[in-house]
C-alpha positions in Angstrom: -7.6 4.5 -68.1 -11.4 4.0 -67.6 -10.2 0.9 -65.5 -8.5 2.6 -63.1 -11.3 5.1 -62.3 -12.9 2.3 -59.9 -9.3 1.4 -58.5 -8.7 5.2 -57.9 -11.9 6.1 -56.5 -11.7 2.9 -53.8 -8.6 4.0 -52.5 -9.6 7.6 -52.1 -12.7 6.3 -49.9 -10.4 3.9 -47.7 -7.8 6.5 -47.2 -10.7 9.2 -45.9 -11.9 6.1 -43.3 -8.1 5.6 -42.3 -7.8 9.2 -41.6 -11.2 9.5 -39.9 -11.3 5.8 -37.8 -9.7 6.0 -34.3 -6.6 4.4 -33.8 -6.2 1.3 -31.6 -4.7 3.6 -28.9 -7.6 6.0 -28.9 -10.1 2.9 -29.4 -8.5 1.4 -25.7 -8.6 4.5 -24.2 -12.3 5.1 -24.7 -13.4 1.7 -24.1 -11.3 0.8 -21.5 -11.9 1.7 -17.5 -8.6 2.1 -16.1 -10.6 1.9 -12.7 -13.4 -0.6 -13.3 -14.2 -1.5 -9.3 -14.2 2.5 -8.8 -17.6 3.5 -8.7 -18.5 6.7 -11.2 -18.5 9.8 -8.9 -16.8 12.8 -7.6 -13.6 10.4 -5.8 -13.2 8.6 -9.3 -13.3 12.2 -11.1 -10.6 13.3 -8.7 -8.2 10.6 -9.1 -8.4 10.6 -13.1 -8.6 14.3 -13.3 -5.3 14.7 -11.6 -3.8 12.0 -13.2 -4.7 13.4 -16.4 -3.3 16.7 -15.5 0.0 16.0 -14.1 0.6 13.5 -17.6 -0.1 15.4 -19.9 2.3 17.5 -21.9 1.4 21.1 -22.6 -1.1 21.2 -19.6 -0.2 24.1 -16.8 0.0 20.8 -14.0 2.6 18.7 -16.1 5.1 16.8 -14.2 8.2 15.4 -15.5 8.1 11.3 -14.8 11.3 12.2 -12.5 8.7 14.1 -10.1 5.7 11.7 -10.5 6.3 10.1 -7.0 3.1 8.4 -5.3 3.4 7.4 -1.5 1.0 4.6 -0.3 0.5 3.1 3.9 -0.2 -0.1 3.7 -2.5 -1.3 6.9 -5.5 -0.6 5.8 -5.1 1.3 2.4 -3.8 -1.3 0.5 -4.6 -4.5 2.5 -7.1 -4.9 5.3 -5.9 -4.4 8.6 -9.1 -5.7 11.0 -9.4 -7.4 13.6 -5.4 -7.1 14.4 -2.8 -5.6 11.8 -1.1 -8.9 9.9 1.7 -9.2 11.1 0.7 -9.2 14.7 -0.9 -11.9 13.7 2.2 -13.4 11.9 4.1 -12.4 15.4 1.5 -14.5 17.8 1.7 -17.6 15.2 5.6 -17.1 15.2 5.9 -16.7 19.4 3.9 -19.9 19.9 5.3 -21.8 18.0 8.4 -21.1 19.5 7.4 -20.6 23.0 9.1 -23.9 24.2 12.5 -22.6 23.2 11.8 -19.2 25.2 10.4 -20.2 28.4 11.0 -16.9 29.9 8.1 -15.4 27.5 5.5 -16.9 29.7 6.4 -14.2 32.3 7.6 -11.5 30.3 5.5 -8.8 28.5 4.3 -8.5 25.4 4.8 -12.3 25.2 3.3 -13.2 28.9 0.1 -11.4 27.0 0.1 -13.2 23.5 0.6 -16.5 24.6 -2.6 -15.8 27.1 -4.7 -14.8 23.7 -4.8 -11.3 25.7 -4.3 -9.6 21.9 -6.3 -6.5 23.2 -3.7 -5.9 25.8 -1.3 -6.4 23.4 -3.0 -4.2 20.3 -3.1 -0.9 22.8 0.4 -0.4 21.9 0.2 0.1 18.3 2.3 -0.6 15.7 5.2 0.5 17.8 4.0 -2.6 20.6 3.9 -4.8 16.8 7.7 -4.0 16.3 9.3 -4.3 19.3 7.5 -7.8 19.6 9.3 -9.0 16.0 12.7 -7.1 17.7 12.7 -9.5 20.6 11.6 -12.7 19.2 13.2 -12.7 16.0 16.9 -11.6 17.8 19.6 -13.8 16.2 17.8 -15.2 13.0 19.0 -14.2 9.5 17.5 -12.0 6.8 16.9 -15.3 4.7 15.5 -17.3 7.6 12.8 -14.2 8.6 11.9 -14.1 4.6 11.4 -17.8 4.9 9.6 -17.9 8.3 6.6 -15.0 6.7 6.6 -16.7 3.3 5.8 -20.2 5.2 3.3 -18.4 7.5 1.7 -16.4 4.3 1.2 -20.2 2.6 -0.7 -21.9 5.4 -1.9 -19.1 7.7 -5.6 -17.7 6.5 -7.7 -14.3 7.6 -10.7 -15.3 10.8 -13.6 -13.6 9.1 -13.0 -14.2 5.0 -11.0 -17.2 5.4 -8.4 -16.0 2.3 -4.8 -16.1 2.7 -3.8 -12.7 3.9 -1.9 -11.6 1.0 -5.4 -11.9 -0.8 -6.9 -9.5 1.3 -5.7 -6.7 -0.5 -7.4 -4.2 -2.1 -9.0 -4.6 -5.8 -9.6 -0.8 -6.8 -6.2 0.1 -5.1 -4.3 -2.4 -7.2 -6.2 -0.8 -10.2 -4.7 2.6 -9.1 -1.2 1.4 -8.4 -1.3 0.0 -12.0 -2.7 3.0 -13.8 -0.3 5.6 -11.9 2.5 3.4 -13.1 1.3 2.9 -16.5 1.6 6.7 -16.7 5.0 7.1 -15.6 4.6 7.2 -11.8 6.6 5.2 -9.2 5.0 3.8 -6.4 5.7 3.8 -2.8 4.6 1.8 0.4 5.2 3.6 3.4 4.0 1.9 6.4 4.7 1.8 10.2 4.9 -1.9 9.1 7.7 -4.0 9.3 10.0 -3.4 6.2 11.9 -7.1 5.9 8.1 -8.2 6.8 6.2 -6.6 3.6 9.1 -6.9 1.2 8.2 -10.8 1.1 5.3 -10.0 -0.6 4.7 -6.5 -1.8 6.1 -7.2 -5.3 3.9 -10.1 -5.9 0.3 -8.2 -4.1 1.0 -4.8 -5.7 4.6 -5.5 -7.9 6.2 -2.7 -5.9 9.9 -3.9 -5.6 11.7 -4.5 -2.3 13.3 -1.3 -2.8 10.5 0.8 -3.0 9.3 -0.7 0.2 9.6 1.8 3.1 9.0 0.4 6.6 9.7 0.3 10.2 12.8 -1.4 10.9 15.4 -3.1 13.9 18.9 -3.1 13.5 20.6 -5.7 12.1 24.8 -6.3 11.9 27.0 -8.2 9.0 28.3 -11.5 9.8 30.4 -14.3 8.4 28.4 -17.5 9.3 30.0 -21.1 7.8 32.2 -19.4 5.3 29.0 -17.2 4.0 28.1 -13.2 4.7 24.4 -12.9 6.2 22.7 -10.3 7.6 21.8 -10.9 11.3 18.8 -9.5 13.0 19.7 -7.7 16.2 16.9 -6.9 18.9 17.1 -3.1 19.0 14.6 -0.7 17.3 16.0 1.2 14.2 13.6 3.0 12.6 9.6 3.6 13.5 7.6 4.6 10.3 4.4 5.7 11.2 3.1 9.6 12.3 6.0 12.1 12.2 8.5 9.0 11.0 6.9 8.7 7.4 8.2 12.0 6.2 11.3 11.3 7.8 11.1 7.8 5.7 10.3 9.2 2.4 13.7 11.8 2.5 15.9 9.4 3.7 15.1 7.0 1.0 13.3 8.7 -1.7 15.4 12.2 -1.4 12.0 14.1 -2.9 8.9 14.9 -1.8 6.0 12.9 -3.2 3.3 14.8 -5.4 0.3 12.1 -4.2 -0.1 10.6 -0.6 -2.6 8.0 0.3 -3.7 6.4 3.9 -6.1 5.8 5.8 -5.7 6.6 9.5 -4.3 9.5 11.7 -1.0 7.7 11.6 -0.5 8.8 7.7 -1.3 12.5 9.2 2.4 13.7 8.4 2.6 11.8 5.5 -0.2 13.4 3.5 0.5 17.2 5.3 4.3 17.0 4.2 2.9 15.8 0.3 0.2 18.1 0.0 2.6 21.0 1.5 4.6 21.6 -1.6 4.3 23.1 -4.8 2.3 22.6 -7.8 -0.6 19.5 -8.3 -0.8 17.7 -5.3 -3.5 14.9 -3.9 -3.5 13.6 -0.6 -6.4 10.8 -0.2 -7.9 8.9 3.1 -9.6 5.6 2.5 -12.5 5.8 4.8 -13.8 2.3 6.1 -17.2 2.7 5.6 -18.5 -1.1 4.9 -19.4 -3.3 7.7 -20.5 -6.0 5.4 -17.9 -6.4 2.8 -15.1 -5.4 4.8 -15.2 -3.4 8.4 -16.5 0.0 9.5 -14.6 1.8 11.8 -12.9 5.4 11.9 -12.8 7.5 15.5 -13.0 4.9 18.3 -11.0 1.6 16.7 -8.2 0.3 18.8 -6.1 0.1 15.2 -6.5 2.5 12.4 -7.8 5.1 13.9 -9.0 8.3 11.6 -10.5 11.4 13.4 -8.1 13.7 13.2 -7.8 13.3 9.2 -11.5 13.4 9.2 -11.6 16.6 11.0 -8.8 18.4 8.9 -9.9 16.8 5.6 -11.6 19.9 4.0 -9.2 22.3 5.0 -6.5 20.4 3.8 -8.3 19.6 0.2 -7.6 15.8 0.7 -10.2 13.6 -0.6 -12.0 11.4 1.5 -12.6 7.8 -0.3 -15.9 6.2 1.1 -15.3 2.2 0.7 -19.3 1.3 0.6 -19.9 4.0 -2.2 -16.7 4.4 -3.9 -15.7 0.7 -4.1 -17.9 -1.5 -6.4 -16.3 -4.6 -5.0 -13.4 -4.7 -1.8 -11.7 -7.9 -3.0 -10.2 -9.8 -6.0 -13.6 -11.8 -6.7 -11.9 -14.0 -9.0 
C-alpha cells in the first residue's frame, strides 16, 4: 500500500495539469493571427469583433451559418485593378491578336480605339464599355474555347508595373479574410461588374470561391448541337450588367438573401453595401481605400477607373468602415 502512495499522488498532479493546460484548440486560437498582413488597429478590431459576434452561440448578434452570407467586388478589392481593369487588358490582347480576321475593327469603335493603343478613350466607358467589347469580339466562340482563350492569356500575359502574372496580383490580407470568414461558417461571394465566364476561370484557384458563387456581368449565350456535342454559344448581346444598382439586383437573383457583410471599393459597390447594411441585425459594409502609391496605387475621387467619392462622403453616416491600404495592410501582395 505504501507503494502506491507515489503512484497515486503522480496521477493526482497530472490530472490537475490536464484540467488546468489549454487545449490544442485554445493553444491555436491564442497564438495564431487569423489576419497576420492586417495591421493591429481599429479596421482589424472591426472585422474580428464582428466576426466574433455573429459566430458565436449565446451572443445577442448570432447568426445561423444559413445567414452568414459575405459579398465581395472584385476590381480593386480583391485584385488590383490599375492602370486598366484586367480584363480590358485580356480584351486588347484578345482583339489584336485577332484583328486580321475582323478587318472591319480598324474602323469601328471601341476596336478602331484599342487597336490605335487610345486605351484612355476606350477606359471612359467603364466597365459597361469593358463588356460590350468581350460581347462583340467574342460573338460565336464556345463557353470552353473563352475558358481556354483567358486561361492561355492568364499563363503568358504579365501586370506593366509589378511584372507578376495577373492572377498574382491579388490581395494578401483579403485572401486572409476570405479564409477566416469561411473557416467560421460563412460563404463567400464575388460580385463584380466583371465579366462572370471571365473570373470563373480563376476565382476558385486566387480566392477558392467556386464558379457558382461567382456573380458577374454577363451576354447572352444560346444551346447548340455542334459535331454531335451540346455547347454553349456566346451570342453578342448584353445580358446582365453587375455593377451600381445591378449588384443588388445580382445578389437576389442568385443568392435569394440578403448578405449580412458587403465589401468594395469604389462608388460602383454603392448599392451593394446600402442594400447589405440596410437590413436587420449585425451588419458590416467595408470600402478598401487605395491609399499606397508605392506598394500598390493611390487614387480615390478623380481616377478614370475605381472611382470612390461618393462612398467616402457617405461613409460615416452609413457606419461602413473605411480600410486604409498604407496603414491597414502590412504587405499588398503574396511576398512568397
Amino acid at each position: 500500500m505504501k507503494n502506491l502512495i507515489p503512484i497515486l499522488v503522480l496521477l493526482l498532479f497530472l490530472v490537475s495539469c490536464i484540467s488546468k493546460s489549454p487545449t490544442l484548440t485554445e493553444q491555436s486560437k491564442s497564438e495564431t493571427d487569423p489576419l497576420p498582413n492586417w495591421s493591429e488597429g481599429s479596421s482589424k478590431s472591426v472585422i474580428l469583433d464582428f466576426i466574433t459576434k455573429t459566430t458565436t452561440f449565446g451572443n445577442a448578434g448570432f447568426l445561423p451559418e444559413s445567414d452568414r452570407i459575405a459579398v465581395f467586388d472584385n476590381d480593386g478589392t480583391l485584385w488590383s485593378e490599375q492602370p486598366m481593369y484586367f480584363q480590358l487588358a485580356y480584351a486588347i490582347d484578345f482583339i489584336k491578336k485577332e484583328s486580321t480576321n475582323h478587318p472591319e475593327w480598324k474602323k469601328t469603335e471601341p476596336f478602331k480605339s484599342l487597336l490605335e493603343d487610345d486605351i484612355k478613350h476606350v477606359m471612359e466607358g467603364g466597365e459597361k464599355a469593358l463588356v460590350e467589347i468581350i460581347m462583340a469580339s467574342h460573338a460565336g466562340m464556345t463557353s470552353e474555347d473563352f475558358q481556354k482563350s483567358v486561361s492561355d492569356w492568364l499563363d503568358s500575359a504579365t501586370h506593366p508595373k509589378t511584372g507578376k502574372p495577373y492572377n498574382q496580383m491579388i490581395y494578401q490580407p483579403m485572401v486572409e479574410l476570405l479564409e477566416y470568414l469561411r473557416a467560421n461558417g460563412y460563404k463567400t461571394f464575388i460580385v463584380s461588374g466583371g465579366g462572370i465566364d471571365f473570373m470563373r476561370v480563376w476565382a476558385e484557384k486566387a480566392y477558392a470561391i467556386p464558379p457558382y458563387q461567382v456573380i458577374g456581368s454577363s451576354i447572352k449565350s444560346k444551346y447548340e448541337i455542334v459535331d454531335g456535342e451540346p455547347v454553349i454559344i456566346k451570342l453578342p448581346e448584353l445580358n446582365f450588367f453587375d455593377d451600381k444598382g445591378g449588384k443588388p439586383i445580382g445578389i437576389h437573383q442568385h443568392i435569394g438573401k440578403r448578405p449580412v457583410l458587403a465589401v468594395g471599393n469604389s462608388d460602383g459597390d454603392y448599392e451593394m453595401l446600402q442594400y447589405v447594411t440596410a437590413g436587420e441585425g449585425p451588419r458590416l459594409g467595408m470600402l478598401i481605400h487605395h491609399t499606397d502609391s508605392i506598394r500598390e496605387y493611390a487614387y480615390d475621387r478623380n481616377s478614370h477607373i475605381g472611382k470612390l467619392s461618393k462612398g467616402l462622403d457617405d461613409a460615416a453616416q452609413n457606419q461602413w468602415l473605411i480600410v486604409d491600404m498604407k496603414s491597414d495592410w502590412k504587405n499588398v501582395f503574396n511576398i512568397k
